[in-house]
C-alpha positions in Angstrom: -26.3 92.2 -29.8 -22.7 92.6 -28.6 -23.0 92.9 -25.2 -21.7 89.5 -23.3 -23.8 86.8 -22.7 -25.0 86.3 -18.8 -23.3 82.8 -19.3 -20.2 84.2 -19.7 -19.3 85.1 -16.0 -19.8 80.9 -15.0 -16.5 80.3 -13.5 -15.7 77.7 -16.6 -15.6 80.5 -18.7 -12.5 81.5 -17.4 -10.0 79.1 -18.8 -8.1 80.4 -21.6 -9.4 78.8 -24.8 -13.1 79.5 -23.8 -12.4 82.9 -23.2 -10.8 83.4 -26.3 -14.1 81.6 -27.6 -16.5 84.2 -25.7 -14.9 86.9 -26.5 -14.7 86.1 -30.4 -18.4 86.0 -30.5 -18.9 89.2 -28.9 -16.2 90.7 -31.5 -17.9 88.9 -34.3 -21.1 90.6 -33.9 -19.8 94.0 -33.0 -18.0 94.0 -36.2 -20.8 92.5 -38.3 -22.9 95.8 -36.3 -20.3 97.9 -37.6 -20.0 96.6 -41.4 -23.9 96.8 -41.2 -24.1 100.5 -39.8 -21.8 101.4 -42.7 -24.3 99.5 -45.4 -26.4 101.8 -48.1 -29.6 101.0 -47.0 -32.2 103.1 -45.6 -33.2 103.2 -42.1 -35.6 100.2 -42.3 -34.2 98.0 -44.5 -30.7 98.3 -41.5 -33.6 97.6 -38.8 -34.6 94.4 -40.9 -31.3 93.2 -41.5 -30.1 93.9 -37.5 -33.1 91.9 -36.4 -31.9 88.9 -38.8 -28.1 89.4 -37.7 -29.1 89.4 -33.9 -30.9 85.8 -34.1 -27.6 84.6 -36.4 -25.7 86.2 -33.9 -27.4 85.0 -31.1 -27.9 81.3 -31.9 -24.0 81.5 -32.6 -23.1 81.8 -28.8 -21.1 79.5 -27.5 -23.2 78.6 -24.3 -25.8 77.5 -27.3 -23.2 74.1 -28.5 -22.4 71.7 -26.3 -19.3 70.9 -27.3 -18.4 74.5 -26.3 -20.7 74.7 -23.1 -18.0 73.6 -20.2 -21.1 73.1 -17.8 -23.0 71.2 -20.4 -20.2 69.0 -21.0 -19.1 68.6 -17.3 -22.7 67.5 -16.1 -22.6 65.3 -19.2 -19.0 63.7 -17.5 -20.5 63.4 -13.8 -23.8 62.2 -15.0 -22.1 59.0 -17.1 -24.0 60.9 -20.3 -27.2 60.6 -18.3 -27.8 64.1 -18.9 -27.4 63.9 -22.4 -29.6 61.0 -22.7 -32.3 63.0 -21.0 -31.8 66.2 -23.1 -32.3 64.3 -26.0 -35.4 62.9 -24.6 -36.6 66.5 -23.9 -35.6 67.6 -27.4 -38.0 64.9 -28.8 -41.0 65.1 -26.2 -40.7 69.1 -27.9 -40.4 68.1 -31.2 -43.4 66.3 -30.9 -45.1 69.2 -29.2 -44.2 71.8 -32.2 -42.7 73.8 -29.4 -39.8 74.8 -26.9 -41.1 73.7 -23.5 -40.3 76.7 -20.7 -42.5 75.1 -18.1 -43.5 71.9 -16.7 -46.7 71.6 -18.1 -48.1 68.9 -16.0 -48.0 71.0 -13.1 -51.0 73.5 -14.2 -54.8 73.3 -14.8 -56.4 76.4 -15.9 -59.2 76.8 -13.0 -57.5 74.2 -10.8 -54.2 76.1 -9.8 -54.4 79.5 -12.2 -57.7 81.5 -13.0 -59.0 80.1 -10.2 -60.9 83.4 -8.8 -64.8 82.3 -8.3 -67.3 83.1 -10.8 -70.0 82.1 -13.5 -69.9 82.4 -17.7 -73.1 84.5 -17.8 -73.2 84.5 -21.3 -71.4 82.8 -24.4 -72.0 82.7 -28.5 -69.4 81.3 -31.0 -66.4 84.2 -30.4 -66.2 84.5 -27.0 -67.6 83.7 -22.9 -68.4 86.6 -20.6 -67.4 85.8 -17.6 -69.1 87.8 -13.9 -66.6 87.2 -10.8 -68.4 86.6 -7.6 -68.1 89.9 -5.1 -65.5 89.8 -2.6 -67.1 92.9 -0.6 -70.6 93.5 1.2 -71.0 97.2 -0.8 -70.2 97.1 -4.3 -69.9 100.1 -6.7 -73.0 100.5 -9.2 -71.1 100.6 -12.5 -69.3 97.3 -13.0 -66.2 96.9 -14.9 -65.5 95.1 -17.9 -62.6 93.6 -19.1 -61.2 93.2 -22.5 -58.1 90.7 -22.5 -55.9 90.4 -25.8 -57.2 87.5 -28.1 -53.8 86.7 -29.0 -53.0 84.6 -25.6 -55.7 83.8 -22.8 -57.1 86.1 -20.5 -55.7 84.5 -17.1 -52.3 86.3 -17.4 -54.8 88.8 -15.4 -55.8 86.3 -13.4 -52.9 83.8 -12.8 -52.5 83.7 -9.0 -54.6 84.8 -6.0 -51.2 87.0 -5.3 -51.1 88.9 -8.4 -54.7 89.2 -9.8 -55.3 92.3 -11.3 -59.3 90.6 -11.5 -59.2 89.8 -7.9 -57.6 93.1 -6.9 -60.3 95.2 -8.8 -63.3 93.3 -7.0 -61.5 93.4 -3.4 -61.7 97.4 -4.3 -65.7 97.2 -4.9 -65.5 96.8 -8.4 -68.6 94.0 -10.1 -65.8 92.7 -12.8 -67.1 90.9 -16.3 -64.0 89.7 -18.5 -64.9 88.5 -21.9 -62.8 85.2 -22.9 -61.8 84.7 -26.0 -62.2 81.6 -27.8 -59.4 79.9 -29.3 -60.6 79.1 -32.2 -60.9 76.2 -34.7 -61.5 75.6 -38.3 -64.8 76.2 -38.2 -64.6 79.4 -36.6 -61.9 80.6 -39.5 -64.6 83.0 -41.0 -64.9 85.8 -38.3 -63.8 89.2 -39.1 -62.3 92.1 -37.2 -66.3 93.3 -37.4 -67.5 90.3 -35.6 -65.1 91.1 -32.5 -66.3 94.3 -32.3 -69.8 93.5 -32.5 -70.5 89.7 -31.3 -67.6 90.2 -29.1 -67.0 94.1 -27.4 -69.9 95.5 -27.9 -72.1 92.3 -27.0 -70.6 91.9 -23.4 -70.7 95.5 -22.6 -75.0 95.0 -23.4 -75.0 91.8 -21.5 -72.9 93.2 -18.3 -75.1 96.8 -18.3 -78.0 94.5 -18.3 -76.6 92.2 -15.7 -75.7 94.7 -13.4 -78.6 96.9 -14.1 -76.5 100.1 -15.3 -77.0 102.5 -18.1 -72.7 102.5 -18.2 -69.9 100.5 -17.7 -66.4 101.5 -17.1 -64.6 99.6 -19.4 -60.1 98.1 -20.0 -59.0 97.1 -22.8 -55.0 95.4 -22.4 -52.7 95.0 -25.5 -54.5 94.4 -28.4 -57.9 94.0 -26.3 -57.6 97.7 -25.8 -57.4 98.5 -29.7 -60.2 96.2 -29.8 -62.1 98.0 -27.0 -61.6 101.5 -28.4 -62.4 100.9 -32.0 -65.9 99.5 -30.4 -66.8 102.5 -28.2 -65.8 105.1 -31.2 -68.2 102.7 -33.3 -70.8 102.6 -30.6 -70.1 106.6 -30.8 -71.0 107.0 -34.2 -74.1 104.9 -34.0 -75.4 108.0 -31.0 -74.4 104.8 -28.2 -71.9 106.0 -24.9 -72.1 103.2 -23.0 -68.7 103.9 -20.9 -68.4 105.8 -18.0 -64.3 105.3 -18.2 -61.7 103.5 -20.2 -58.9 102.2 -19.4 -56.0 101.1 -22.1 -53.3 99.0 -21.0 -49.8 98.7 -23.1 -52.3 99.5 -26.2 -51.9 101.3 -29.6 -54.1 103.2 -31.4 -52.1 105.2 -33.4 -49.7 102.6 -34.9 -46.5 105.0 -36.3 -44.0 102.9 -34.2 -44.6 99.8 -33.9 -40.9 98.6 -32.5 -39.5 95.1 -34.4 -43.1 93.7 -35.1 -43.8 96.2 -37.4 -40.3 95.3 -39.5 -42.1 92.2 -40.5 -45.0 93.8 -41.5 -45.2 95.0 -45.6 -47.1 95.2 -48.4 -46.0 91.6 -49.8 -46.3 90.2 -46.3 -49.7 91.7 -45.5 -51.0 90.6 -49.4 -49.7 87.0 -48.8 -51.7 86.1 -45.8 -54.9 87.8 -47.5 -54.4 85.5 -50.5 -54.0 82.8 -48.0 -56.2 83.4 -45.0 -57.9 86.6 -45.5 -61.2 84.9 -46.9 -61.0 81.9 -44.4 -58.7 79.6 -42.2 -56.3 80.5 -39.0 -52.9 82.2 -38.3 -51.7 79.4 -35.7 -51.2 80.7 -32.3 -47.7 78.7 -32.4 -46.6 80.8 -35.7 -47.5 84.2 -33.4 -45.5 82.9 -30.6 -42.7 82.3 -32.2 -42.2 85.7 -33.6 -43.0 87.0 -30.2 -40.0 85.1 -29.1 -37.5 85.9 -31.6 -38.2 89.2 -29.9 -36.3 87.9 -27.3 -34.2 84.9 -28.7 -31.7 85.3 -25.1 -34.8 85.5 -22.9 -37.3 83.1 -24.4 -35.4 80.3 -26.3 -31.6 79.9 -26.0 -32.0 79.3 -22.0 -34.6 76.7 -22.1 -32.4 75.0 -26.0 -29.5 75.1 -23.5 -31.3 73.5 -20.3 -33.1 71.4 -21.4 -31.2 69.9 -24.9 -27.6 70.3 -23.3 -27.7 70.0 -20.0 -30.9 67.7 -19.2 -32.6 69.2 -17.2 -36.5 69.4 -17.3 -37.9 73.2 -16.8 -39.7 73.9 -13.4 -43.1 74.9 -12.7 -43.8 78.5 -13.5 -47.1 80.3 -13.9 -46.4 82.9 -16.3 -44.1 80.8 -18.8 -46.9 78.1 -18.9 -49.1 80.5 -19.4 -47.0 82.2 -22.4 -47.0 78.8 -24.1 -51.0 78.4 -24.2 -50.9 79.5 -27.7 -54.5 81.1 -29.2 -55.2 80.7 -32.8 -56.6 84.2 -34.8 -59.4 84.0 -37.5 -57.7 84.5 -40.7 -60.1 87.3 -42.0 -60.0 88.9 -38.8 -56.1 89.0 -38.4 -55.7 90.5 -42.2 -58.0 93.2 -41.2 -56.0 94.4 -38.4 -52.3 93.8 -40.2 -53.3 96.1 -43.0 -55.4 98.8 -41.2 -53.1 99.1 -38.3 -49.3 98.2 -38.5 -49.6 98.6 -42.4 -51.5 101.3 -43.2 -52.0 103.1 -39.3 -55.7 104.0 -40.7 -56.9 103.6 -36.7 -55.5 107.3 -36.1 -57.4 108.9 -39.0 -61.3 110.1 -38.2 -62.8 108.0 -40.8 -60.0 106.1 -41.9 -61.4 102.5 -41.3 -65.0 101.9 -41.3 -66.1 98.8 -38.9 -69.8 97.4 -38.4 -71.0 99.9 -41.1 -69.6 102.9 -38.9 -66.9 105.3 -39.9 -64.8 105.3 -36.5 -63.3 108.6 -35.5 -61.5 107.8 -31.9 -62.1 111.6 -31.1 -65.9 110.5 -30.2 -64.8 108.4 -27.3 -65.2 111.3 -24.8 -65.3 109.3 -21.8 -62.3 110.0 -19.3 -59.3 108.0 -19.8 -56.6 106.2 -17.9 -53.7 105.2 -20.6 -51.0 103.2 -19.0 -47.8 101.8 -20.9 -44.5 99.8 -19.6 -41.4 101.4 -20.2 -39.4 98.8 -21.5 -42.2 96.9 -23.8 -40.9 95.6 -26.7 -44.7 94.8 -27.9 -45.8 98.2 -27.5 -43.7 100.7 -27.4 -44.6 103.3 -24.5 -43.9 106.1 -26.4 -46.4 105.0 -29.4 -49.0 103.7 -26.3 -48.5 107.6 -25.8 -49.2 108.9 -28.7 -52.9 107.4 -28.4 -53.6 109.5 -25.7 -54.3 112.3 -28.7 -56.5 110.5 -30.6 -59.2 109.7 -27.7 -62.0 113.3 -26.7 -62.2 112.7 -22.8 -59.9 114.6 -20.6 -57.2 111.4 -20.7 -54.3 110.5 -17.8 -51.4 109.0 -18.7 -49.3 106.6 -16.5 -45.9 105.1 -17.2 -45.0 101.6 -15.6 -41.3 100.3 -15.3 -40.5 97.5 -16.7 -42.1 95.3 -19.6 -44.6 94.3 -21.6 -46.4 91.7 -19.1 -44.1 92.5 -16.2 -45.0 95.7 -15.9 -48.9 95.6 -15.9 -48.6 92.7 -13.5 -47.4 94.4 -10.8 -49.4 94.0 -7.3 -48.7 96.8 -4.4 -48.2 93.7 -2.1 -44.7 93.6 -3.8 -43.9 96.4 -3.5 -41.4 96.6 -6.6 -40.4 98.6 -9.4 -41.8 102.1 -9.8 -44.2 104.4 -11.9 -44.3 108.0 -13.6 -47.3 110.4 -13.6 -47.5 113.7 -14.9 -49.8 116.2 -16.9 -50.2 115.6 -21.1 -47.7 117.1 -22.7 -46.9 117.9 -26.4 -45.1 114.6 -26.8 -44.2 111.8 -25.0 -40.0 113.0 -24.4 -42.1 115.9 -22.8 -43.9 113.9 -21.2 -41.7 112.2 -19.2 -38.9 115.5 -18.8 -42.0 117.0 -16.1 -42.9 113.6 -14.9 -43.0 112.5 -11.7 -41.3 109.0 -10.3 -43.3 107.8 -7.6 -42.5 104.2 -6.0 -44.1 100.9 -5.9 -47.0 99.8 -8.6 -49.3 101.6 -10.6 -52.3 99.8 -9.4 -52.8 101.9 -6.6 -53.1 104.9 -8.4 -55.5 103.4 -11.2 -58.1 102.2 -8.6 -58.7 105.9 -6.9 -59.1 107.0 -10.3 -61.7 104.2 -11.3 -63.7 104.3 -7.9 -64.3 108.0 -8.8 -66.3 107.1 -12.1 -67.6 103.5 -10.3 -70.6 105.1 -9.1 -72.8 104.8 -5.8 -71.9 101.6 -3.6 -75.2 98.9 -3.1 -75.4 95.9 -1.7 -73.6 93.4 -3.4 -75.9 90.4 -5.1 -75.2 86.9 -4.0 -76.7 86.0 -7.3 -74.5 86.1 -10.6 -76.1 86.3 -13.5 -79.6 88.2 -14.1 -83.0 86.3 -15.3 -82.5 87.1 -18.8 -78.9 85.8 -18.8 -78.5 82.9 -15.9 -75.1 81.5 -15.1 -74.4 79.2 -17.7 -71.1 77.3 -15.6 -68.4 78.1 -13.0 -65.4 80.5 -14.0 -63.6 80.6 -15.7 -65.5 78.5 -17.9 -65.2 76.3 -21.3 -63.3 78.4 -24.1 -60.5 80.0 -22.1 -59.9 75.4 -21.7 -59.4 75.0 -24.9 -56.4 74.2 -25.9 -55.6 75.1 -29.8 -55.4 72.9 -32.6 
């Protein structure tokens, strides 16, 4: 909260008067640190009131006025107030929009210029598309894979470019892939439940792509909340006598909720009861409202740069994939979002054999006894990578655990082509500080590491099928099909 902001070390900052500026914010918030540090309040209450102090604090930078901006105001002087004009125009073209634009949004088509790897939709109902990518390879292994995205935001952050396509990269390694696309949903859709995306929704593609494919298993990866959703379905198929994965893999997941970073400081009693009195028996939680909490996380990252660009300087933002992709907002089911606030970040009843009861089924996480790969990012501000630890205890199967540098998205996105960042591997330990004191830092991405691992539970290779799609459920349209279009209401 105190430490200088990047926009500090422009060569305007320099003269006196705006130093002294700079450098009164940045003594501003370390004392309003201090005089909270000293407060009476218990742990959480300081973590809720730090949170609130770092957006006051942050919005009160000087790079954030433009009066106080020396670049703002000198490309206001050398444009004639050009600049200013156009800011303003960009402030209203967002206002109509609901949102901060951080990408030109005219510059990409979902399926023309991101998820663009080929495919059908083999099967759909109201909840969600399953989509089978087209084999890449002459020999493909027998057990496909199937992938469970996050409902929260679309499914094509795996899929975004050719480049960097964790799909595209699993079937250049063999692999048959199925993804399941959410649907963002509308109005009428307000009624699902956390039961329906476990049952119409997990549990339904995994049928549909052991059918397709011709396999009694699947491996399976689940990736934020997609892999809470994807283990809560195999420890219900469990209980009903079903093991329909041969492997599962959990990306920057929790299961075992106890630390759930800033999220969970918004998350209480009066704030879980509200929404069920408002949308826990029908209607949305707006995928705007959601993305807006997501970036508060990050108020320096994710809104002061583009309020400063755009608004005070004029300038429109460029193309970029992933911040385009960050502002496709996904609406939740009302019903289905209550169920997960209260049994998860509220309650932490996911953990507990028998603690939650979903389709009928008391789920007990200890039945999932298929082998596990558990990967978190070290810096996630979403998931925690000590909490995505703690999961690996809750899961029966002899379970790996991999650590990722970096964040949240940044860090599971991370091709070997690039040949960046780094990775840590090591045996279980008793605790994830354990953990990582005997781990091992080994260079370059994780991906690498996670396909020999999958390939040994893939199965036999066979000729790949030209075919997607089986008799009993024919290709419906092209990837990456209808839903994941759909832009929300």
């Amino acid at each position: 909260m105190t430490r200088p902001s990047p926009d500090f070390d422009a060569n305007a900052w320099l003269q006196a008067w705006q130093q002294g500026l700079s450098q009164g914010h940045v003594q501003f918030g370390t004392w309003m640190r201090s005089a909270l540090e000293a407060a009476p309040f218990d742990v959480r209450a300081k973590a809720q009131m730090d949170f609130a102090l770092r957006q006051v604090v942050d919005a009160m930078n000087p790079a954030n006025c433009l009066t106080t901006n020396p670049e703002a105001m000198q490309a206001a002087l050398d444009s004639g107030g050009a600049s200013l004009v156009e800011g303003a125009s960009l402030f209203l073209a967002d206002l109509a929009k609901g949102r901060i634009s951080m990408s030109d949004d005219q510059a990409f088509e979902v399926g023309r210029n991101v998820a663009t790897s080929p495919g059908s939709v083999v099967f759909e109902n109201e909840l969600m598309q399953l989509v089978q990518y087209t084999p890449s390879t002459a020999k493909v292994h027998k057990r496909p894979l199937v992938i469970v995205p996050p409902c929260i935001n679309k499914f094509y952050i795996l899929d975004l470019q050719p480049a960097n396509s964790l799909v595209a990269h699993a079937v250049a390694q063999g692999h048959t892939v199925f993804l399941v696309s959410w649907r963002n949903v509308s109005a009428e859709q307000g009624h699902l439940r956390w039961d329906d995306y476990i049952e119409q929704g997990v549990l339904r593609a995994l049928g549909v792509a052991r059918g397709v494919a011709r396999s009694d298993k699947v491996n399976t990866l689940g990736f934020c909340i997609g892999g809470t959703l994807l283990a809560s379905a195999l420890a219900v198929a469990a209980g009903r006598g079903e093991k329909p994965a041969a492997s599962v893999t959990l990306l920057t997941a929790m299961l075992d909720f106890s630390d759930t970073g800033e999220l969970g400081l918004m998350v209480d009693e009066a704030m879980v009861a509200t929404r069920e009195a408002t949308i826990g028996r029908g209607g949305l939680l707006k995928g705007r409202e959601l993305a807006t909490v997501f970036a508060a996380l990050r108020a320096n990252d994710l809104i002061w740069p583009y309020v400063v660009n755009s608004y005070l300087k004029g300038k429109a933002p460029p193309a970029f994939d992933l911040l385009y992709w960050n502002g496709d907002d996904t609406n939740l089911p009302g019903p289905m979002y209550c169920w997960y606030l209260r049994n998860t970040y509220l309650e932490n009843k996911l953990r507990e054999p028998g603690g939650t009861v979903q389709c009928g089924v008391p789920v007990d996480l200890s039945r999932i006894d298929a082998p596990a790969f558990v990967y978190a990012s070290r810096e996630d501000h979403i998931v925690p990578w000590k909490t995505a630890y703690a999961g690996t205890r809750l899961l029966g199967g002899e379970t790996r655990f991999v650590l990722g540098a970096s964040g949240h998205i940044a860090g599971v996105i991370n091709p070997p082509a690039k040949k960046k960042r780094n990775h840590w591997v090591g045996d279980l330990a008793a605790d994830a500080g354990a953990w990582l004191d005997g781990a091992q830092s080994v260079e370059g991405s994780w991906w690498p590491a996670w396909c020999d691992w999958l390939a040994a539970h893939a199965g036999v290779k066979v000729a790949a099928r030209s075919a997607l799609g089986s008799a009993e459920f024919p290709a419906i349209e092209p990837a990456p099909g209808r839903y994941v279009k759909e832009k929300a209401a």
